[in-house]
N, C-alpha and C positions, 0 to 999 in steps of 0.2 A: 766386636767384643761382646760377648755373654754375657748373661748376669751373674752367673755363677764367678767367670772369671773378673769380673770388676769386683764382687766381693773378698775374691781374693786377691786381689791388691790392695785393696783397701786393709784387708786383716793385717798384711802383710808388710804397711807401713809401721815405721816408730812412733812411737808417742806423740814428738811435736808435730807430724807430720797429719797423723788422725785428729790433732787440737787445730791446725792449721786446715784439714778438709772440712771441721766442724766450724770454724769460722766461716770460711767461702762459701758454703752451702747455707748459712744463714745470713749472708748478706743477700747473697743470690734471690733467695726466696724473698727475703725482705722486698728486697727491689723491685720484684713480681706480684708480692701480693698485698706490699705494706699501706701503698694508696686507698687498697679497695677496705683495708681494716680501720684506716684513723679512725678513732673515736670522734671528733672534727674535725669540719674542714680547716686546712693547712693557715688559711689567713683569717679566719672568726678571730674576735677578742672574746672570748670565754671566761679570762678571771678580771674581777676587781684590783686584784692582786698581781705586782708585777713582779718574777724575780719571785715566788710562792715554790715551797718545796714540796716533796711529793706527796701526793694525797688519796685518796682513793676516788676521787672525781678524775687529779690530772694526777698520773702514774707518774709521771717524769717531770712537775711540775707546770708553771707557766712562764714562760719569757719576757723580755724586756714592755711587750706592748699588751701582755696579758694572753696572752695565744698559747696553746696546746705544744708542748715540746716534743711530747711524744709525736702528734700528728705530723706536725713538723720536719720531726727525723726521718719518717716512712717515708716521705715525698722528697725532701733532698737525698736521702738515701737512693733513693731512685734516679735522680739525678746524675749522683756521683757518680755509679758504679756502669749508667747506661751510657753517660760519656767517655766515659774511660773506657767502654770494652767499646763503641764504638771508635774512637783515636785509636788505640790502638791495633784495633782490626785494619783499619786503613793506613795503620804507617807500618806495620807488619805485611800488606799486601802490597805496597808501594814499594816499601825498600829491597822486600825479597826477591821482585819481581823486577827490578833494577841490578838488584846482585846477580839473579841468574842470566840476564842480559849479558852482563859484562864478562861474566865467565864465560858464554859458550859467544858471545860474539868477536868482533875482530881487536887487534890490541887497539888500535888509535877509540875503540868506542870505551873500550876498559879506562883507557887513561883519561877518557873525559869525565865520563861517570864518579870516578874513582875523585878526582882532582875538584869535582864542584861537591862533592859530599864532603871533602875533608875540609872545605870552604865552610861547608855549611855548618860542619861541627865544632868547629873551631869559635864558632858563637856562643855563647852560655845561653844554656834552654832557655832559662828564667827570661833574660836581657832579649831573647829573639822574640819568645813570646808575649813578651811585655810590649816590645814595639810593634809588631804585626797585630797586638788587640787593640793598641792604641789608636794607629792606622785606622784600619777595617771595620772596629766594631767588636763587640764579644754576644752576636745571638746567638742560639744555638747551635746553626749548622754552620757558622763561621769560626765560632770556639772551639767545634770539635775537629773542622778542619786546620785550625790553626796548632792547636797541642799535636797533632797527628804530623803535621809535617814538622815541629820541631822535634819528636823523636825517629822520622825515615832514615837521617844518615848513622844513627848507632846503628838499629835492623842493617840497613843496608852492609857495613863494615862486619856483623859478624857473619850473615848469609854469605856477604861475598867472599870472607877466607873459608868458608866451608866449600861454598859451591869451586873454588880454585883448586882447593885439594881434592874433590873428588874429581874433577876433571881430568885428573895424572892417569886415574887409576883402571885398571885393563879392561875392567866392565863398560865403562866410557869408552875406550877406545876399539873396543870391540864393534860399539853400537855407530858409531861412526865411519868404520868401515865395511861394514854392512850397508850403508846410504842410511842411516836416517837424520832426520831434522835435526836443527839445532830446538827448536818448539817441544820436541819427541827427548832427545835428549833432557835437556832443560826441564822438562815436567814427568816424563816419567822413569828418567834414569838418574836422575840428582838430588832431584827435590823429598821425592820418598825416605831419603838416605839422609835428609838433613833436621825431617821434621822434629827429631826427641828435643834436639839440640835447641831448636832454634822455638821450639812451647814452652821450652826454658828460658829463654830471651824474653820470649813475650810477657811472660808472668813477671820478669822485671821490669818492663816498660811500663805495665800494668801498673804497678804501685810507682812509678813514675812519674806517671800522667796523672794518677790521683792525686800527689803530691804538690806537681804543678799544678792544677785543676784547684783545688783547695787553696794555694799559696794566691794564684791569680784573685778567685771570689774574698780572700780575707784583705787583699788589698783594695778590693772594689773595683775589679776590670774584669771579674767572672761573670757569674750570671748576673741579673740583673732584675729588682723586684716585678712582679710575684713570686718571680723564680725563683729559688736557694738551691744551694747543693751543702753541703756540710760545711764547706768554710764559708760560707754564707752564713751558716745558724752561729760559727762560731765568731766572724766578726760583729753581728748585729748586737748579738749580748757581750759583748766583750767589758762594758761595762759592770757587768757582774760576776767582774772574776775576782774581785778583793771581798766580795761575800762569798764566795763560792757557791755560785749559784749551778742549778742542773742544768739551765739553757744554755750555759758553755762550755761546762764539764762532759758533758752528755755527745753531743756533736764532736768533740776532739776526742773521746773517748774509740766513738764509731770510727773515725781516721785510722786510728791507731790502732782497732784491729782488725782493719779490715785489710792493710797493709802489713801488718805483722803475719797474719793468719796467711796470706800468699805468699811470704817469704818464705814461713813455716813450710808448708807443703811442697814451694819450688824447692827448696832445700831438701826433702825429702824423697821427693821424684828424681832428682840429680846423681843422689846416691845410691842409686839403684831401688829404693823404697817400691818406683810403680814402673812396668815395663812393657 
């Protein structure tokens, strides 16, 4: 794609869709460049004052232990958004790559596939996830592996009725009576034809796993201190939310658009907005 033609997409979105690109492109950056800007570091005690509202020292105030909210936000910010697009890259390449299995391979493998996912789905994210952190642990390459496979049998179940219907169809059947692979098939005559469909899947899962991701750290089985991610900053101050204070208004704020803002834009790419 050009640049010329990405500007024209872009123009060529609606409103909430351009509010919802401006959202994602500023958590984005956030997440990239927000650690190397905190005014301090992430865990200093900087105020005398806890629960202190905005200032021209601390922009965003100071939280429950005296600490920098702002700095705070830039490094769970980072947090959030690099586990979530991690899980989700990985139960997005797990499930699709299970769903085109099962479509171009034999039935008895389709109906196994198919039968242990609907096993798997059949569990509530929350309750699977909550047990398997419980289990294992919640570090970071264990939490991200663990959110990522409670969302692979949704991915899997929409790939796999895309990759089934296109399988009927004469360009498939063309390609396989020519001799080629189910591998050939499978990657480059199905998957091409699935991808709009199915970057719209992911942009759901996406604020899915941030949601789990956040629900997990506000119960206390996410990250784990030094680390925060956003529901992190909002359970530690939770105690000042009958003042309303910034260190929790601030952090649930970030959740909420940065999940909003991807709805926004999926919603707008869906209706033909970017193509």
């Amino acid at each position: 794609m050009t640049r010329q033609t990405f500007f024209r997409h872009v123009l060529a979105l609606p409103l909430s869709g351009k509010i919802g690109l401006a959202l994602v492109c500023f958590w984005i950056v956030a997440a990239l460049v927000g650690p190397l800007i905190a005014p301090y570091p992430p865990g200093a005690f900087v105020s005398e004052e806890v629960f202190a509202g905005a200032s021209s020292r601390f922009w965003l105030g100071s939280d429950f232990l005296g600490r920098d909210v702002l700095s705070r936000l830039l490094v769970g910010g980072r947090f959030t958004v690099g586990l979530s697009l991690m899980a989700v890259a990985i139960a997005a390449t797990i499930g699709t790559g299970l769903a085109l299995t099962a479509a171009v391979g034999p039935r008895w493998l389709d109906e196994l596939l198919s039968r242990a996912m609907d096993t798997l789905i059949s569990i509530p994210s929350k309750i699977f996830a909550l047990v398997l952190v419980a289990a294992f642990g919640s570090s970071l390459v264990l939490l991200t592996l663990i959110v990522a496979i409670t969302y692979v049998p949704g991915n899997f179940r929409i790939a796999r009725s895309l990759a089934v219907g296109l399988a009927q169809l004469d360009y498939v059947e063309v390609a396989r009576a020519r001799g080629e692979g189910r591998l050939h098939i499978a990657l480059v005559e199905m998957l091409p034809n699935m991808i709009r469909t199915l970057f719209a899947d992911i942009g759901l899962r996406f604020v899915f796993i941030v949601l789990l991701l956040s629900g997990l750290s506000f119960l206390g089985l996410g990250l784990q201190p030094p680390d925060a991610d956003l529901g992190s900053l909002v359970r530690e101050n939770v105690s000042g939310l009958a003042e309303g204070a910034l260190a929790i208004l601030v952090p649930a704020t970030a959740i909420a658009t940065l999940t909003v803002g991807v709805n926004l834009l999926i919603d707008a790419a869906t209706q033909g907005g970017v193509k």
